[in-house]
Structures are given as structure tokens and as C-alpha cells.
Biopython code that builds the backbone (N, CA, C, O; Angstrom):
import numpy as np
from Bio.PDB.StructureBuilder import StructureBuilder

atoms = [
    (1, "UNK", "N", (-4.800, -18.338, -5.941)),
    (1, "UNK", "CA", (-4.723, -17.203, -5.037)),
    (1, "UNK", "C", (-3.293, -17.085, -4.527)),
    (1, "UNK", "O", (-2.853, -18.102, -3.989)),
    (2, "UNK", "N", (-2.669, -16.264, -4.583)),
    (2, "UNK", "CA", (-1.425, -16.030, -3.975)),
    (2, "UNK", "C", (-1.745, -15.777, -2.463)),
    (2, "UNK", "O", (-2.838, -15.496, -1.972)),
    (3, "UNK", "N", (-0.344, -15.969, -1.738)),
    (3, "UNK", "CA", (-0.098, -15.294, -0.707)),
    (3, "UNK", "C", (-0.993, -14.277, -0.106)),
    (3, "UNK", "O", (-1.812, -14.509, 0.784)),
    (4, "UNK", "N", (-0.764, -13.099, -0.682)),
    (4, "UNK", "CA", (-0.372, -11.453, -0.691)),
    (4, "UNK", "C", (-2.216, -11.173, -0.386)),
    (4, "UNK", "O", (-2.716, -10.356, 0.387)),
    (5, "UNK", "N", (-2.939, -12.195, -1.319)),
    (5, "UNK", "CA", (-4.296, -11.743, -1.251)),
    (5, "UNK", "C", (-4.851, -12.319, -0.310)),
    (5, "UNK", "O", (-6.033, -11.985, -0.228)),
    (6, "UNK", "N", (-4.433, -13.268, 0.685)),
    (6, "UNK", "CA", (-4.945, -13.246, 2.330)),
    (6, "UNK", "C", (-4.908, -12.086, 2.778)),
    (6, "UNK", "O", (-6.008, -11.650, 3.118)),
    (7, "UNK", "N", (-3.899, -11.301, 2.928)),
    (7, "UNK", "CA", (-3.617, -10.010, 3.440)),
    (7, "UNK", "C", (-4.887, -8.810, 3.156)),
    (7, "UNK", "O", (-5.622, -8.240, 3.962)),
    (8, "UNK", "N", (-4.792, -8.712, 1.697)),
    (8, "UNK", "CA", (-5.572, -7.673, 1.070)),
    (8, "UNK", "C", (-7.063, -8.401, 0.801)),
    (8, "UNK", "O", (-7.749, -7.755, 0.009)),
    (9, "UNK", "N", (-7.635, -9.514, 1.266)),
    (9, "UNK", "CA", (-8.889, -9.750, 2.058)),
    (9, "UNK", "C", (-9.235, -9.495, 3.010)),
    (9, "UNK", "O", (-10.264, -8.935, 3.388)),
    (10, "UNK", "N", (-8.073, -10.038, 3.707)),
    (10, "UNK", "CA", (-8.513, -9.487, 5.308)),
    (10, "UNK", "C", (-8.597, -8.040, 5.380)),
    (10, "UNK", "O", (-9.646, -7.687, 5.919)),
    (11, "UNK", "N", (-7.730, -6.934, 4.963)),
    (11, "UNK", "CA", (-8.191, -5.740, 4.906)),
    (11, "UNK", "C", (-9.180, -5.269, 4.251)),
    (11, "UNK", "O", (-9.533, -4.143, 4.602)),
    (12, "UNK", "N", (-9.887, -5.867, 3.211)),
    (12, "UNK", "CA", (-10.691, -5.189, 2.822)),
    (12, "UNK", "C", (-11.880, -5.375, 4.215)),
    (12, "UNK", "O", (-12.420, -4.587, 4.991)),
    (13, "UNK", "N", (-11.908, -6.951, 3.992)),
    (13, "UNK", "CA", (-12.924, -7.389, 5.470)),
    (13, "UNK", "C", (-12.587, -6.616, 6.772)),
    (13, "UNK", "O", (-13.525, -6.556, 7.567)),
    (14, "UNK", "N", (-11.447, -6.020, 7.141)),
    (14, "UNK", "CA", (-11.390, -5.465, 8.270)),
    (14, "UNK", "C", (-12.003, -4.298, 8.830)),
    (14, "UNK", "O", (-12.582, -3.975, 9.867)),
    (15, "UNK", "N", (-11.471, -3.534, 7.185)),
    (15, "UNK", "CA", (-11.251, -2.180, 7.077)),
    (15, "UNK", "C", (-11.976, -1.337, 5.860)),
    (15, "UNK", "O", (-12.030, -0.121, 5.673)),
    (16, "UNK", "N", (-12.415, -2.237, 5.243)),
    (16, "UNK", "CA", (-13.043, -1.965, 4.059)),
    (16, "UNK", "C", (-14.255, -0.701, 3.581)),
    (16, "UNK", "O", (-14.669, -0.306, 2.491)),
    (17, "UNK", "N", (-14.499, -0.395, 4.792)),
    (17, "UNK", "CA", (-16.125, 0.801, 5.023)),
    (17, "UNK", "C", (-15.712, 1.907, 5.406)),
    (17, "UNK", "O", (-16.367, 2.948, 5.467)),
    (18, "UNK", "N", (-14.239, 1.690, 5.777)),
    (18, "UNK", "CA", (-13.298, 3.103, 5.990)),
    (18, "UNK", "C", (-12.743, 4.226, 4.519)),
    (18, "UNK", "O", (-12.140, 3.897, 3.497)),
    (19, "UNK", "N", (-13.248, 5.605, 4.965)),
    (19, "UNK", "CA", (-12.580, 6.246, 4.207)),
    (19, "UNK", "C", (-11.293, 6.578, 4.484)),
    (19, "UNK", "O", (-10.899, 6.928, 5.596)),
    (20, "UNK", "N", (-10.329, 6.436, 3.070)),
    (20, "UNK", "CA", (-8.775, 6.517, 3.781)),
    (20, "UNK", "C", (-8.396, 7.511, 2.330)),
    (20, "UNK", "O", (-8.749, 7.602, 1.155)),
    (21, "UNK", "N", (-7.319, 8.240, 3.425)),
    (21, "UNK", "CA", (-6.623, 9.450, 2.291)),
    (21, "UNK", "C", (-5.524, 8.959, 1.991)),
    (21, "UNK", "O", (-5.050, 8.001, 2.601)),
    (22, "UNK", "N", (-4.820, 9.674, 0.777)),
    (22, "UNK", "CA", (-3.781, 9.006, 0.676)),
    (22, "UNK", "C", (-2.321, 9.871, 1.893)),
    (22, "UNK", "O", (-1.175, 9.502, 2.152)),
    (23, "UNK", "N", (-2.866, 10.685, 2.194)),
    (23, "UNK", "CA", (-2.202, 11.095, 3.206)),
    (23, "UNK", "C", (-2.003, 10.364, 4.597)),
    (23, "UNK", "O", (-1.118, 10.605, 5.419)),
    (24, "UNK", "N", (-2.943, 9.487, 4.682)),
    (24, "UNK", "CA", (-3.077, 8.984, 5.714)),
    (24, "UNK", "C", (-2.167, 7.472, 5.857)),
    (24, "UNK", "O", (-1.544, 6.912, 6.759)),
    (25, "UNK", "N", (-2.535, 7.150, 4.220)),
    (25, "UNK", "CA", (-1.680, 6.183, 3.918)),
    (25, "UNK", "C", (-0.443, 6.356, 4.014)),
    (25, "UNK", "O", (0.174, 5.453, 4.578)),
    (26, "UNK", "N", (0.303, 7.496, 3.532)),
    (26, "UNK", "CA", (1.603, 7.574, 3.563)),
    (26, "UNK", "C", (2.016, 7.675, 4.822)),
    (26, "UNK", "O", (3.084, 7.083, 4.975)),
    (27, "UNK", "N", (1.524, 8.291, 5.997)),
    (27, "UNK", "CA", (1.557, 7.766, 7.209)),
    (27, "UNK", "C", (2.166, 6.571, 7.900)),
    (27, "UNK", "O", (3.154, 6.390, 8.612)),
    (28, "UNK", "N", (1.091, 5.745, 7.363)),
    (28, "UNK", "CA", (1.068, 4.069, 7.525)),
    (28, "UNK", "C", (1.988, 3.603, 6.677)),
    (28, "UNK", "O", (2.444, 2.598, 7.223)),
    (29, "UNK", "N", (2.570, 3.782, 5.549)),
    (29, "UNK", "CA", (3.435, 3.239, 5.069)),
    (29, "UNK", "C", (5.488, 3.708, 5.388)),
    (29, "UNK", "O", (6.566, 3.200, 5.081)),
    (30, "UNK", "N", (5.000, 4.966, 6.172)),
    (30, "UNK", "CA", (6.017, 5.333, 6.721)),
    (30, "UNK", "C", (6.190, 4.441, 8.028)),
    (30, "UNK", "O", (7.165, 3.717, 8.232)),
    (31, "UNK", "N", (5.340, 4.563, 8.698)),
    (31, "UNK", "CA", (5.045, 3.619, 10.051)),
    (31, "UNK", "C", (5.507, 2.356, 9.614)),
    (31, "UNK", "O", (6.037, 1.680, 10.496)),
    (32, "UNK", "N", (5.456, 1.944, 8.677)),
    (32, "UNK", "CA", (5.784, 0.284, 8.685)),
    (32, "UNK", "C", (7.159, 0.093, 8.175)),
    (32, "UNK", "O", (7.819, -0.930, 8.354)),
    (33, "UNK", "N", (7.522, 1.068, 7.573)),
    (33, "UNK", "CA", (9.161, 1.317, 7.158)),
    (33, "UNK", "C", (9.856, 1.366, 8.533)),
    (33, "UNK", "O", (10.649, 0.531, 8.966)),
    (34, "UNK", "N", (9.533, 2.205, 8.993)),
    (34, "UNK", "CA", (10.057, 2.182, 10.214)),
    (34, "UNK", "C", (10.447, 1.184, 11.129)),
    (34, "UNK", "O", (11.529, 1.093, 11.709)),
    (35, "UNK", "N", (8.932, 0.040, 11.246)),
    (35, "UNK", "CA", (9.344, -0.818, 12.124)),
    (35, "UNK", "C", (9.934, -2.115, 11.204)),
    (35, "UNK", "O", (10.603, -3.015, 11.712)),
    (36, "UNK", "N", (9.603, -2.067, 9.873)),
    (36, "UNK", "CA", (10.262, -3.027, 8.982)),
    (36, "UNK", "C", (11.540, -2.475, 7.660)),
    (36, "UNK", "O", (11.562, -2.899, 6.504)),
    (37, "UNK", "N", (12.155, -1.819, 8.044)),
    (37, "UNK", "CA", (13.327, -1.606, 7.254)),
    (37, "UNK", "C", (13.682, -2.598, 5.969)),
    (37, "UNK", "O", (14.258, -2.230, 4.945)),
    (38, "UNK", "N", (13.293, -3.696, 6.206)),
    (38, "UNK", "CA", (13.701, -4.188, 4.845)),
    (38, "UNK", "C", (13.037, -4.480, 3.821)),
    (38, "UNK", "O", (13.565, -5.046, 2.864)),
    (39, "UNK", "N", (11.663, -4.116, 3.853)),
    (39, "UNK", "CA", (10.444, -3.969, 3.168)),
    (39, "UNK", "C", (10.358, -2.163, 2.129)),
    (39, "UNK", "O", (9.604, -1.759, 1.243)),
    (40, "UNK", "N", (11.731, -1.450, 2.970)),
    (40, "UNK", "CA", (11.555, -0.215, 2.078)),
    (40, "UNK", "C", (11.351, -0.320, 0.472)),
    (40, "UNK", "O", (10.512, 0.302, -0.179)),
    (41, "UNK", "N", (12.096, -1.044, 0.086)),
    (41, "UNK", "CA", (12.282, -0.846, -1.474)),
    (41, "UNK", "C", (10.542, -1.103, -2.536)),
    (41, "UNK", "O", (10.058, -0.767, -3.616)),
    (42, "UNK", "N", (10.171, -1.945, -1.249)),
    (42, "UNK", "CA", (9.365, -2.501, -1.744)),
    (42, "UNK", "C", (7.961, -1.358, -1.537)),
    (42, "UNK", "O", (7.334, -0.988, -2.530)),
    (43, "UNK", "N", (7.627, -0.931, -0.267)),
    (43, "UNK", "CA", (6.736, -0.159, -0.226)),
    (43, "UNK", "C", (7.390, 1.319, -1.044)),
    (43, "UNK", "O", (6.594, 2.205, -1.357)),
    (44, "UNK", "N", (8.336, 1.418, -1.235)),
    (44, "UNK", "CA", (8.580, 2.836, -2.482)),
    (44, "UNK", "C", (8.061, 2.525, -3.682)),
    (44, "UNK", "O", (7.397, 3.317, -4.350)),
    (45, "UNK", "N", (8.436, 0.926, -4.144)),
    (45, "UNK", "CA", (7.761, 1.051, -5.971)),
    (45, "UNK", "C", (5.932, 0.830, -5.398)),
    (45, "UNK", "O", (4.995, 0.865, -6.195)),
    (46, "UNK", "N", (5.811, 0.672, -4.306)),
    (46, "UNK", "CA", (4.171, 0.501, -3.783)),
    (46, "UNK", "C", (3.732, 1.984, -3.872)),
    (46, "UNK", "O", (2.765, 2.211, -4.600)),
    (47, "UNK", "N", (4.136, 2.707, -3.425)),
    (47, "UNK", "CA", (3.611, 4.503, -3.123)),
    (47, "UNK", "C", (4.120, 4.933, -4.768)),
    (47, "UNK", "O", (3.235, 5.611, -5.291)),
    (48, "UNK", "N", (5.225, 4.725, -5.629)),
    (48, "UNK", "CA", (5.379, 5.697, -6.416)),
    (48, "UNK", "C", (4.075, 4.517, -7.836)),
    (48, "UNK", "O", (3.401, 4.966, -8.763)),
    (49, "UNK", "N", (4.172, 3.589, -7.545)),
    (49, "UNK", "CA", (2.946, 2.780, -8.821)),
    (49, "UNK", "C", (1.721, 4.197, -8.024)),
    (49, "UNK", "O", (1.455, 5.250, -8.602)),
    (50, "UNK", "N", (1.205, 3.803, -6.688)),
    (50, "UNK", "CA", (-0.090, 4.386, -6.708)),
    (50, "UNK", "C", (-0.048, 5.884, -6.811)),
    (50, "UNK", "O", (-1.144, 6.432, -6.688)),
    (51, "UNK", "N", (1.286, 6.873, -7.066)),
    (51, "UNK", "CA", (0.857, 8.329, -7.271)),
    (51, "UNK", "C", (0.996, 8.570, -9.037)),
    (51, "UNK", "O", (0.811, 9.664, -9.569)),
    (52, "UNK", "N", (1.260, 7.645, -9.583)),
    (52, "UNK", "CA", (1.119, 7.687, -10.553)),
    (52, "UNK", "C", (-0.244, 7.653, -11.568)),
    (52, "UNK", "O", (-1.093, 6.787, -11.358)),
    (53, "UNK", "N", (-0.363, 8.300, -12.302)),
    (53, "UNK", "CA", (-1.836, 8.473, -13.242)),
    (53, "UNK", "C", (-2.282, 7.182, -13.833)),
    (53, "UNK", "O", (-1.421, 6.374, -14.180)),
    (54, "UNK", "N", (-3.399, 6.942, -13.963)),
    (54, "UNK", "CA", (-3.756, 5.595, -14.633)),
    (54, "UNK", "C", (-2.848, 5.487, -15.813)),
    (54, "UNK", "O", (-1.947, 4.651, -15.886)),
    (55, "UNK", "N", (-3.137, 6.410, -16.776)),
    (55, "UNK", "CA", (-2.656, 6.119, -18.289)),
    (55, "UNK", "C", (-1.285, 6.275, -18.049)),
    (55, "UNK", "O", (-0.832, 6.914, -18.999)),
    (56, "UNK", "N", (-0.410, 6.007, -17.251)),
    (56, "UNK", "CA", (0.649, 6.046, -17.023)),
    (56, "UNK", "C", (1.218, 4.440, -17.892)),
    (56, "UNK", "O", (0.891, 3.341, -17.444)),
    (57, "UNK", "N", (2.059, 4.593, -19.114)),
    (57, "UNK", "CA", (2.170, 3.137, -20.101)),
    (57, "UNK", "C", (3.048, 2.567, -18.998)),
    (57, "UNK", "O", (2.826, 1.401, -18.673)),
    (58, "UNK", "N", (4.324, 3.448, -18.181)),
    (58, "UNK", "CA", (5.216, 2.473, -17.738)),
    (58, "UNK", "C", (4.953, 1.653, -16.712)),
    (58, "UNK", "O", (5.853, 0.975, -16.217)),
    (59, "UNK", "N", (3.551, 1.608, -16.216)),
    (59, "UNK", "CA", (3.215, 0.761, -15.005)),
    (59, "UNK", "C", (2.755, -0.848, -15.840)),
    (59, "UNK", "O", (2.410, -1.817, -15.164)),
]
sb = StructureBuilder()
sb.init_structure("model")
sb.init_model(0)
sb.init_chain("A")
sb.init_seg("    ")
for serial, (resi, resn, name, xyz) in enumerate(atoms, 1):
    if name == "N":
        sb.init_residue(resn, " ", resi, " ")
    sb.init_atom(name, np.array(xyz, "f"), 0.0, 1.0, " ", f" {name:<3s}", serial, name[0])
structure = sb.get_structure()
């Protein structure tokens, strides 16, 4: 188990029964840029992997 999937357990367990848009997300991922600036690069290849189409080969 890595790291990363404490995180994305606990959210599912937190938050998991919630419907979420992706509008809402981008929200929240703006919000966290904000208060974490050095995490940008990282939540951009995060938002541009998920607007991308499944059959997308370059992911």
C-alpha cells in the first residue's frame, strides 16, 4: 500500500456516499492550490489526466 492510499481511503470512508461534480472538484482543487502553492504542478497533471477521455493512449 503506498502512502497516497491512506488518503484516498479515508476519503472514500469519509466522503464516499457523496455526489460530487467535477465542477465542484475544480473548486476544491483550486482551493488547495491556493493554500498549497507547491503542489500546483502536481494537481494540473491531476485535473488534465481526469478531463481526459478513457481511450486517451497517452495516459
Amino acid at each position: 500500500m503506498y502512502f497516497t492510499d491512506r488518503g484516498i481511503e479515508e476519503l472514500a470512508d469519509r466522503r464516499g456516499a457523496e455526489t460530487v461534480t467535477y465542477e465542484g472538484l475544480a473548486d476544491s482543487l483550486r482551493a488547495f492550490v491556493d493554500v498549497h502553492p507547491e503542489f500546483e504542478e502536481a494537481v494540473e497533471r491531476l485535473a488534465t489526466w481526469l478531463a481526459r477521455p478513457d481511450d486517451d493512449d497517452d495516459l
